[in-house]
Backbone as a ProteinNet text record, in pm:
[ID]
protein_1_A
[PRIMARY]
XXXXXXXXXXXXXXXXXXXXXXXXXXXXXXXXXXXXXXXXXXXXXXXXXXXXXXXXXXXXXXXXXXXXXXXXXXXXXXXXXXXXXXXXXXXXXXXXXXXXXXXXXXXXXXXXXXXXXXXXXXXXXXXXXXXXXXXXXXXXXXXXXXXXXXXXXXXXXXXXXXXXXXXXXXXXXXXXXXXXXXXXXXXXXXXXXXXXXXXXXXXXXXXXXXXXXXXXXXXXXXXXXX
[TERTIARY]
-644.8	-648.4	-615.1	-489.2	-466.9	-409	-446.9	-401.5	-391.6	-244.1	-212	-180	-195.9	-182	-128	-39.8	41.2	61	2.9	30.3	105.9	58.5	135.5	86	198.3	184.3	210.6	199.3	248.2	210.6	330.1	281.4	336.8	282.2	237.3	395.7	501.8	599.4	606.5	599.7	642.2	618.2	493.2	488.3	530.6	629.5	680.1	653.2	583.7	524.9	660.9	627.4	754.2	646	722	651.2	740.4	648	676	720.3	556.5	546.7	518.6	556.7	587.6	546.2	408.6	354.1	424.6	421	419.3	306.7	286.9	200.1	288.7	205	216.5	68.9	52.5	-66.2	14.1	-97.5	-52.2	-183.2	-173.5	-297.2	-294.1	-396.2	-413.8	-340.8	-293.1	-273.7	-36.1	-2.2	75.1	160.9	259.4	375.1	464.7	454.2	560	601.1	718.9	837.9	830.4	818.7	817.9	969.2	1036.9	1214.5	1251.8	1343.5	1365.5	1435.4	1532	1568.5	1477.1	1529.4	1394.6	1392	1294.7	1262.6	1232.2	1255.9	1251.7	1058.8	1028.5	869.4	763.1	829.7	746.2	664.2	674.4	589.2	475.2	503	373.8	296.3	356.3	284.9	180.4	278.6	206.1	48	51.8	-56	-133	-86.3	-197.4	-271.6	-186	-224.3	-347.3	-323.3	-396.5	-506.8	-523.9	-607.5	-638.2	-518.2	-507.1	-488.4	-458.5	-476.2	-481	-510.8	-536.6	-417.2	-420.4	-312.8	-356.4	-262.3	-240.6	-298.5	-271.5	-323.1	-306.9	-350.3	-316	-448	-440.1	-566.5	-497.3	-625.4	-578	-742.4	-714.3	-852.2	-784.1	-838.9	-854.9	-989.2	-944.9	-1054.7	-1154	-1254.5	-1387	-1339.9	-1312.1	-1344.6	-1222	-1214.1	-1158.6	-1146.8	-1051	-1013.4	-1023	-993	-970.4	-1106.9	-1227	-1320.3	-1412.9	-1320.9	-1435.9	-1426.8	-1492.6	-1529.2	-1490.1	-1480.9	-1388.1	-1461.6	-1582.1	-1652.5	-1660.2	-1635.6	-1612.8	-1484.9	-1363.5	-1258	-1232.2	-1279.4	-1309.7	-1343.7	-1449	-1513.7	-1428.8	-1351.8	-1277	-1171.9	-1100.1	-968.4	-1023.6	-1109.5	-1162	-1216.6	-1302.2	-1369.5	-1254.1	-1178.8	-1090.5	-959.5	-879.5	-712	-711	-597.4	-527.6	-427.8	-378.9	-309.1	-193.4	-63.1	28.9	166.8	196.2	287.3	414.6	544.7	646.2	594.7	526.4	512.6	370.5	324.1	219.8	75.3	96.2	-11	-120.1	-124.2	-216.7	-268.6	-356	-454.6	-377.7	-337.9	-208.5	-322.2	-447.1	-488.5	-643.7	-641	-734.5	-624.1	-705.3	-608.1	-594.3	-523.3	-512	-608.5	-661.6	-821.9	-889.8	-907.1	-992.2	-895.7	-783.7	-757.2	-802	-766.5	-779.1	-956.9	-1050.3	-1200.9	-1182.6	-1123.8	-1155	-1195.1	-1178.9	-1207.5	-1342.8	-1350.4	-1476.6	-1564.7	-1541.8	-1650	-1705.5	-1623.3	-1645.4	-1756.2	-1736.5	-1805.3	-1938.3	-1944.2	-2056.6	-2117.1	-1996.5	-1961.1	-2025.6	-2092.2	-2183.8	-2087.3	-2089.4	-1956.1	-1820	-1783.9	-1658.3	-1521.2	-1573.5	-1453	-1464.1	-1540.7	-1528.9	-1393.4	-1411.8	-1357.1	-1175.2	-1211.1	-1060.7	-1008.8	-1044.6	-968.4	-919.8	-971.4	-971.6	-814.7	-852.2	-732.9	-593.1	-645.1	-503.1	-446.5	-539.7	-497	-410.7	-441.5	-337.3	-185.5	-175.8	-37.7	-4.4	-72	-0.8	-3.1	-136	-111	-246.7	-334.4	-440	-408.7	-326.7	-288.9	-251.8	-249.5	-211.6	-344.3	-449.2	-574.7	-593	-602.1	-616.2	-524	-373.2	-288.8	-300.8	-233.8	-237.2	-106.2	-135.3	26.3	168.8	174.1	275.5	304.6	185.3	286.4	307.8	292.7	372.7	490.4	618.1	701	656.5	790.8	779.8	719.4	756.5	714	568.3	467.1	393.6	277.7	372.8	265.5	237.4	334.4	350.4	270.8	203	127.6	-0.5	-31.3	-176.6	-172.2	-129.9	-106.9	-155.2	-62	-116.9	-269.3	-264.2	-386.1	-535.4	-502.4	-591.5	-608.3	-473.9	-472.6	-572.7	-576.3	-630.9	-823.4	-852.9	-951.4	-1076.6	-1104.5	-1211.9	-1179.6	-1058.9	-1045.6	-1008.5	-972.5	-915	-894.7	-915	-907.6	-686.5	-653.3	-509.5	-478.4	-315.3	-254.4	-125.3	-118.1	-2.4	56.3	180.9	308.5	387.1	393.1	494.2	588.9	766.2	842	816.8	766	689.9	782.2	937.8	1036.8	1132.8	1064.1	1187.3	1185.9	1112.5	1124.3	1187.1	1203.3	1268.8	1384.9	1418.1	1546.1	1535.4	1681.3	1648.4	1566.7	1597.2	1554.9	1387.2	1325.1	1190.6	1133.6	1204	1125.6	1121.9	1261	1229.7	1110	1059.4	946.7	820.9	803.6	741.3	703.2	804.4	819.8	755.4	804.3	737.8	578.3	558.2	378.7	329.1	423.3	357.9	411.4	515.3	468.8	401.3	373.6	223	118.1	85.6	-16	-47.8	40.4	38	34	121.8	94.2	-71.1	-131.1	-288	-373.3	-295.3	-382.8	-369.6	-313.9	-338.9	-238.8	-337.7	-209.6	-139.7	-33.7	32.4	130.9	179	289.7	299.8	485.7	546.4	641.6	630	758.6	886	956	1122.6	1240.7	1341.3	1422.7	1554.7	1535.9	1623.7	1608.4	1708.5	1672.1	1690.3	1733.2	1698.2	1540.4	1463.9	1331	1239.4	1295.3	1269.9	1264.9	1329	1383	1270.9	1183	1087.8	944	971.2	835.5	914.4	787.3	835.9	855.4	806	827.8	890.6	987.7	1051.6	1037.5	965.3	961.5	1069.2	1138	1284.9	1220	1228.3	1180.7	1314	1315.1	1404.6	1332	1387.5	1373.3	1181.7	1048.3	960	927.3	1019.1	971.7	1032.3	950.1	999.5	1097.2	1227.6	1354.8	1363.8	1314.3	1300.8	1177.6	1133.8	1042.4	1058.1	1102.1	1178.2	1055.4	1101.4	1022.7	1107.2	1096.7	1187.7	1178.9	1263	1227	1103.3	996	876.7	765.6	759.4	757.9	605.6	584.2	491.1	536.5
1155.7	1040.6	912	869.3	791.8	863.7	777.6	803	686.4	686.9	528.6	561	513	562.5	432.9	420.2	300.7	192.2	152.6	40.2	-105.8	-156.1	-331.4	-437.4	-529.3	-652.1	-761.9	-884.8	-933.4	-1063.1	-1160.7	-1299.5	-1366.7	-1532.7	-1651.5	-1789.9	-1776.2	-1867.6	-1949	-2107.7	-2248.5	-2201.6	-2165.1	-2115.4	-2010.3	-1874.5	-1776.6	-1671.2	-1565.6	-1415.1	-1321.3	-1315.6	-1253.9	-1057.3	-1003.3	-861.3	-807.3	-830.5	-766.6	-608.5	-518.9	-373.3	-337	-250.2	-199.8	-70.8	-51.9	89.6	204.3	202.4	290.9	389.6	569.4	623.9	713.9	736	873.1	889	996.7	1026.9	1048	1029.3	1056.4	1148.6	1239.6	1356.7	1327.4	1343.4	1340.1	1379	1317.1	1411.5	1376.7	1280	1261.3	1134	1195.8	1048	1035.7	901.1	883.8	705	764.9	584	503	426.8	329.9	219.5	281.6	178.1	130.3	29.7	-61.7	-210.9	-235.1	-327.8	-503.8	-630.5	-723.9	-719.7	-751.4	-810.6	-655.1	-527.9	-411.2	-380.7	-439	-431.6	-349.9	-321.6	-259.7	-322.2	-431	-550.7	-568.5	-570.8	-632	-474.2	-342.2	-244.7	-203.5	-246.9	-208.4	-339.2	-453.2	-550.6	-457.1	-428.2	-351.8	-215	-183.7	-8.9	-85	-208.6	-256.1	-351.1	-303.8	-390.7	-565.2	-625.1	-778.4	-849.8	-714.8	-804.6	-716.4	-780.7	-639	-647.9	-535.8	-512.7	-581.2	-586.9	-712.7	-577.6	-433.9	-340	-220.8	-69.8	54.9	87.6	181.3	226.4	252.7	199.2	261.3	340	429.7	523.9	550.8	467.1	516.6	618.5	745	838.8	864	822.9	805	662.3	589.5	473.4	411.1	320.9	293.3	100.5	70	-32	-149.8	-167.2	-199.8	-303.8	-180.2	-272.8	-360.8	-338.2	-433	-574	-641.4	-814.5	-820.1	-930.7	-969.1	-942.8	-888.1	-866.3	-728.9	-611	-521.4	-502.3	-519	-525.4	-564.8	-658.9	-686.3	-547.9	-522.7	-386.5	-308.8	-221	-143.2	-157.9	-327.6	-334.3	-298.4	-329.2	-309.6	-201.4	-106.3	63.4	120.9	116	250.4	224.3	63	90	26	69.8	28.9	-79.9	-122.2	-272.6	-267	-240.1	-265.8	-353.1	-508	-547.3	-614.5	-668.2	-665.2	-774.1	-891.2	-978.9	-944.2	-844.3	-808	-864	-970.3	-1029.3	-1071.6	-1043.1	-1069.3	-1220	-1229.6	-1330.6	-1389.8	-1514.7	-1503.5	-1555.3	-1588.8	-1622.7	-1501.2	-1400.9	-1287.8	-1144.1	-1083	-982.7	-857.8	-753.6	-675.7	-583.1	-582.4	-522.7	-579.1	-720	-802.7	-778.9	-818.5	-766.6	-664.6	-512	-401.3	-383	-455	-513.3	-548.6	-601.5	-703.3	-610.9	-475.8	-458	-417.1	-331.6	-298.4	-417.7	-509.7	-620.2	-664	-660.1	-714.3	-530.9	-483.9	-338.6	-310.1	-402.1	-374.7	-207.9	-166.6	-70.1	-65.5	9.2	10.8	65.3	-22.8	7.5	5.4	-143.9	-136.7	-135.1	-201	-206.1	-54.7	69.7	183.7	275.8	198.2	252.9	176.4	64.8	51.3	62	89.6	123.8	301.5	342.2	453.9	464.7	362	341.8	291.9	226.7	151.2	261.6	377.2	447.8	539.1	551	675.7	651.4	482.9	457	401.5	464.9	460.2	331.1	210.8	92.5	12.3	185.7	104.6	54.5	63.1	1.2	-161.4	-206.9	-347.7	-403.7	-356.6	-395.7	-504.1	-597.6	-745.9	-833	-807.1	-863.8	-976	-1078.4	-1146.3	-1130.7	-1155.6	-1128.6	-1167.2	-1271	-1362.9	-1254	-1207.3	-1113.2	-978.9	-922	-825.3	-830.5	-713.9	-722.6	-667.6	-730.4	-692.6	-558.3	-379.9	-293	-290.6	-345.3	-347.1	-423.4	-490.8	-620.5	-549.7	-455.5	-358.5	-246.8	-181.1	-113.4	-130.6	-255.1	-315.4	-313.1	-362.6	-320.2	-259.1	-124.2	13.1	96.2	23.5	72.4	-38.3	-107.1	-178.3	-150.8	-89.9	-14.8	111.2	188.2	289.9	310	203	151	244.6	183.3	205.6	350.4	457.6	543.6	568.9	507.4	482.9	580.5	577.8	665.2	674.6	559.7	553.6	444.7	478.6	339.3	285.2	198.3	106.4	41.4	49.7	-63.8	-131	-207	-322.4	-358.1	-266.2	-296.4	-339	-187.2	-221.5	-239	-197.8	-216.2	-289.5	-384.8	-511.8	-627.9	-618.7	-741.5	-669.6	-530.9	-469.5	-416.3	-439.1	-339.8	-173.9	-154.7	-5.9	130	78.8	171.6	191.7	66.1	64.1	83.1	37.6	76.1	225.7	282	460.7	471.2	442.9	469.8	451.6	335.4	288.5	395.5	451.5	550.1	679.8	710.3	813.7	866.8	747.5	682.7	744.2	674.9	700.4	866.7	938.1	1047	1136.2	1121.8	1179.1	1168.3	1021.6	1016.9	1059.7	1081.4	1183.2	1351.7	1401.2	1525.1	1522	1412.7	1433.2	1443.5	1420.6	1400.3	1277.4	1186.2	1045.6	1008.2	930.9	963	816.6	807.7	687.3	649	522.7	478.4	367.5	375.6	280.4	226.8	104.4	30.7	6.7	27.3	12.1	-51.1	-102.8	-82.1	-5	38.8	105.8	260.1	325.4	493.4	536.4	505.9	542.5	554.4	428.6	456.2	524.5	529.2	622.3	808.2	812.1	951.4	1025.7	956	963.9	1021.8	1001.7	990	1136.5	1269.5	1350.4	1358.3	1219.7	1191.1	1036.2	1009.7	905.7	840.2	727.1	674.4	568.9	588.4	465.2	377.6	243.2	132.3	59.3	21.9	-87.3	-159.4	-258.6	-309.8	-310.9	-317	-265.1	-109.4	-39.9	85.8	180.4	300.6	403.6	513.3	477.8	556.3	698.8	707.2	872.8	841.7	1010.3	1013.2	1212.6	1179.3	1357	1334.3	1429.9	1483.7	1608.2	1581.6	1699.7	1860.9	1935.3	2063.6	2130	2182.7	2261.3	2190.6	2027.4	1901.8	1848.5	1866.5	1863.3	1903.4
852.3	762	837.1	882.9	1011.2	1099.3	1214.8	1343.8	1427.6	1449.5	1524.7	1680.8	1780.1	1905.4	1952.1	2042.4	2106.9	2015.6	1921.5	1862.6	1866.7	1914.9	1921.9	1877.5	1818.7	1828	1874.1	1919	1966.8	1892.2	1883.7	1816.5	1878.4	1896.8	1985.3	1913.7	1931.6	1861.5	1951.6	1908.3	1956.9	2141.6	2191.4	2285.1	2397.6	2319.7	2296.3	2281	2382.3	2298.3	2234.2	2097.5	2028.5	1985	2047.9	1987.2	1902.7	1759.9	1650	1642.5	1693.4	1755.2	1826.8	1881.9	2030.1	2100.9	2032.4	2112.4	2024.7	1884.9	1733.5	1791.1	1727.4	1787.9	1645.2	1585.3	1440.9	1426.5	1307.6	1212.4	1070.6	975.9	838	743.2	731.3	692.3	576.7	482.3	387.9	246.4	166.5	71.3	55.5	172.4	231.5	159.5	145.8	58.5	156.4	228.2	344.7	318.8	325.1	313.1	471.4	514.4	611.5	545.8	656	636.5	777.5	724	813.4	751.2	845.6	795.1	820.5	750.7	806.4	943.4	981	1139.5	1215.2	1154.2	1209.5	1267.7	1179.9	1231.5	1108.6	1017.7	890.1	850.8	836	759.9	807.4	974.6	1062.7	1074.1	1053.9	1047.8	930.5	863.7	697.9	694	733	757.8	844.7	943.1	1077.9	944	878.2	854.6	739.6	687.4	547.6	590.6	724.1	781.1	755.3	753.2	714.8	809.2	947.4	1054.5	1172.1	1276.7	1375.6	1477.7	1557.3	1678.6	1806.5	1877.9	2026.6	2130.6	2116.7	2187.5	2070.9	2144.5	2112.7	2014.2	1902	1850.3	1699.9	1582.7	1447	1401.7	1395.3	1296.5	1163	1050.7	965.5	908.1	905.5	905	1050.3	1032.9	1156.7	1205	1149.5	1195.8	1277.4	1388.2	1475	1421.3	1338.1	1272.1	1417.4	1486.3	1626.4	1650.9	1615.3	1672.5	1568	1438.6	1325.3	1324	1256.4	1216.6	1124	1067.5	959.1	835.4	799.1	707.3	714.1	832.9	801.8	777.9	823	796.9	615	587.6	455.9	348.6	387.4	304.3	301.9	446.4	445.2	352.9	283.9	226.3	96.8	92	-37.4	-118.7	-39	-64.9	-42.3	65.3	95.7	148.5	85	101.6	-59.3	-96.3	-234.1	-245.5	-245.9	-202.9	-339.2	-319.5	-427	-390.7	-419.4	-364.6	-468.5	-388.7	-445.6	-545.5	-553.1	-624.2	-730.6	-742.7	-827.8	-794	-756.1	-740.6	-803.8	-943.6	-1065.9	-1055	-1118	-1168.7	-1327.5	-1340.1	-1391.3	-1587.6	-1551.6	-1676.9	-1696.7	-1641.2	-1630.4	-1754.7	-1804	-1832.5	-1761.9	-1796.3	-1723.7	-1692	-1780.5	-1763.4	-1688	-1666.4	-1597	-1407	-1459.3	-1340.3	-1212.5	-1366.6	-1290.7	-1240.1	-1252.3	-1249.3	-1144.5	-1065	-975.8	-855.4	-748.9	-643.7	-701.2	-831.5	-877.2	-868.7	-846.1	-890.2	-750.1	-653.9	-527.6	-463.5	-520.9	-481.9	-511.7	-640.3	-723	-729	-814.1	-916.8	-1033.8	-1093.9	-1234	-1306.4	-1442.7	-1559.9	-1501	-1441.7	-1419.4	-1493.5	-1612.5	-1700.7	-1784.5	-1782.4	-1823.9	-1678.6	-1567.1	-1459.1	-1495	-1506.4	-1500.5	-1651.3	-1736.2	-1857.6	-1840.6	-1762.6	-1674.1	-1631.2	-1485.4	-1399.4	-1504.7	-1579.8	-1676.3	-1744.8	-1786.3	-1916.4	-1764.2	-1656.4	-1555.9	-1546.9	-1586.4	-1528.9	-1704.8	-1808.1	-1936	-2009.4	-1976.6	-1987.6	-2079.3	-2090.1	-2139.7	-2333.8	-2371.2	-2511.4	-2473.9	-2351.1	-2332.2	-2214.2	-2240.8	-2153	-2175.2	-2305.2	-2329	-2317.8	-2292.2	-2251.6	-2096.6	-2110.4	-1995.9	-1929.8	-1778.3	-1677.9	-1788	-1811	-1880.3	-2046	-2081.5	-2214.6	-2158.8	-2058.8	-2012.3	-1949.9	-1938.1	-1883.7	-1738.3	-1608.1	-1507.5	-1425.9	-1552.4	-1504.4	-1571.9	-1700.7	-1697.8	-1590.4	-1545.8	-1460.1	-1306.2	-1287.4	-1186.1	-1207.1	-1340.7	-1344.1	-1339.5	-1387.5	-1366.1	-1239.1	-1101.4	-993	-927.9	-1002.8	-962.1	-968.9	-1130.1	-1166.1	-1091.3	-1023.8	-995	-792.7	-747	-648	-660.1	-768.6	-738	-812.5	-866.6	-949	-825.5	-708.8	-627.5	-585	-605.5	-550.5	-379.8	-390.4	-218.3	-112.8	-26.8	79.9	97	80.4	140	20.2	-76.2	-137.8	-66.7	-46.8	67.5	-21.5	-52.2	-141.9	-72.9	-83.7	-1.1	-98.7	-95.8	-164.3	-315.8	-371.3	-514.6	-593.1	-605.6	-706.2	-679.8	-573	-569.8	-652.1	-703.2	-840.4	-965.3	-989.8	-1096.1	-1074.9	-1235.4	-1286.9	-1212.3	-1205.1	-1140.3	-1234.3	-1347.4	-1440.5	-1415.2	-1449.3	-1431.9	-1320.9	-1207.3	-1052	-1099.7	-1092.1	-1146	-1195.9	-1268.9	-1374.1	-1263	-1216.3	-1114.1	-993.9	-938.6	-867.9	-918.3	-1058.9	-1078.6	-1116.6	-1105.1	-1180.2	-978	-876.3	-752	-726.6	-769	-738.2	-803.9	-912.2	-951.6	-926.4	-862.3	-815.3	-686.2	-584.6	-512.9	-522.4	-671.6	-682.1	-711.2	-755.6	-786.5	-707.3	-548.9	-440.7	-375.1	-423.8	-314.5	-216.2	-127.5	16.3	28.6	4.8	10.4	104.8	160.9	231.8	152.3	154.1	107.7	233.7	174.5	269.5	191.3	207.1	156.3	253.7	200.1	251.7	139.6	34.6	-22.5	-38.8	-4.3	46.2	-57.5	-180.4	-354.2	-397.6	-336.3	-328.3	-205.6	-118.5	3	-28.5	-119.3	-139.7	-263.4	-297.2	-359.5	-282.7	-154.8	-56.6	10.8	70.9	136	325.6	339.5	483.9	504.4	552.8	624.9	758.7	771.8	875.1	900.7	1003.8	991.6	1139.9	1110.2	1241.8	1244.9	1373.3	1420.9	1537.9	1591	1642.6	1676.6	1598.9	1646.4	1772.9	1711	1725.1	1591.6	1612.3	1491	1556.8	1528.7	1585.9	1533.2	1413.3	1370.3	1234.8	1247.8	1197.2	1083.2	979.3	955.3	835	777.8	595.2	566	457.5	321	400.4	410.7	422.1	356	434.9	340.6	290.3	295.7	244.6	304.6	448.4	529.3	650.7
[MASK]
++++++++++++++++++++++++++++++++++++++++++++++++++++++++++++++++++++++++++++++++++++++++++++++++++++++++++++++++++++++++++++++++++++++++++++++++++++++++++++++++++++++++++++++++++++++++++++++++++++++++++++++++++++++++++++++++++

């Protein structure tokens, strides 16, 4: 599913090469719920961009699936975010006068998908939300606005879904909820990484990746787990 080999980054400050990552080298097989932790500046952030293809590496190799992310253009790179990664982040990211339906429409639309809004009333009804499809961002609460999200992460069917600190805008109660919407959707099959830095939400995922300093200092999973 991926396969990262040396991996680096390196970025250009006030005339300064600052390396973010530092020659990272894992795989993640299919079917796979793994936490990416770290505290800030540890290098998660700039990994999780490399893995979501939003931006590319300074060296080393990423295959998602067949394909070798490394050598695309910005229009393939494009397609790829769009057919086959899922995109779920701490700030929701919604379309703040679209509804949630229209929302959960949107990768379908850039795909040109036949019957998209039959697809995402679909995706809305998985994460329990299609009774609020005409709703706009502003009359939902925080964990609904987080499920449109989700459901709009998984709309195109994705090869891989990537969260970037999905329950840091919520109450603990509801991230729970949040959490549990993502491990079902992994018991259903989908292969996800999350980034965290709280091991309450880490403990949800059956593999742990811990970074510091741009490298990954340990790398475990649950007994039996993978």
């Amino acid at each position: 599913m991926i396969e990262v080999e040396s991996l680096s980054k390196i970025y250009e400050l006030g005339g300064q090469k600052v390396p973010a990552l530092k020659g990272v080298s894992f795989r993640i097989q299919k079917g796979e719920f793994v936490a990416i932790m770290g505290q800030s500046g540890s290098g998660k952030s700039t990994l999780m961009n490399l893995l979501g293809c939003l931006d590319l590496p300074s060296s080393g190799t990423y295959r998602l699936g067949d394909t070798n992310v490394a050598t695309l253009n910005s229009d393939q790179l494009a397609e790829v975010r769009n057919r086959r990664i899922g995109f779920v982040f701490q700030s929701f990211n919604l379309l703040p006068r679209s509804s949630a339906l229209e929302n959960t429409e949107l990768p379908l639309l850039y795909s040109g998908t036949s019957d998209p809004q039959h697809k995402a009333r679909e995706a809305l009804a998985k994460v329990g939300l299609d009774a609020r499809a005409r709703h706009k961002p502003n009359e939902l609460s925080g964990g609904e606005r987080q499920r449109v999200a989700i459901a709009r992460a998984i709309v195109n069917n994705p090869t891989i879904i990537l969260a970037d600190e999905p329950t840091g805008n919520l109450d603990s109660k509801t991230g729970e909820e949040i959490m549990e919407i993502f491990s079902r959707l992994n018991e259903e099959g989908a292969t996800l990484v999350l980034v965290t830095h709280e091991q309450h939400v880490a403990q949800y995922a059956r593999r742990v990746m811990l970074m510091q300093d741009g490298l990954i200092v340990s790398d475990s999973c649950k007994e039996k787990e993978c």
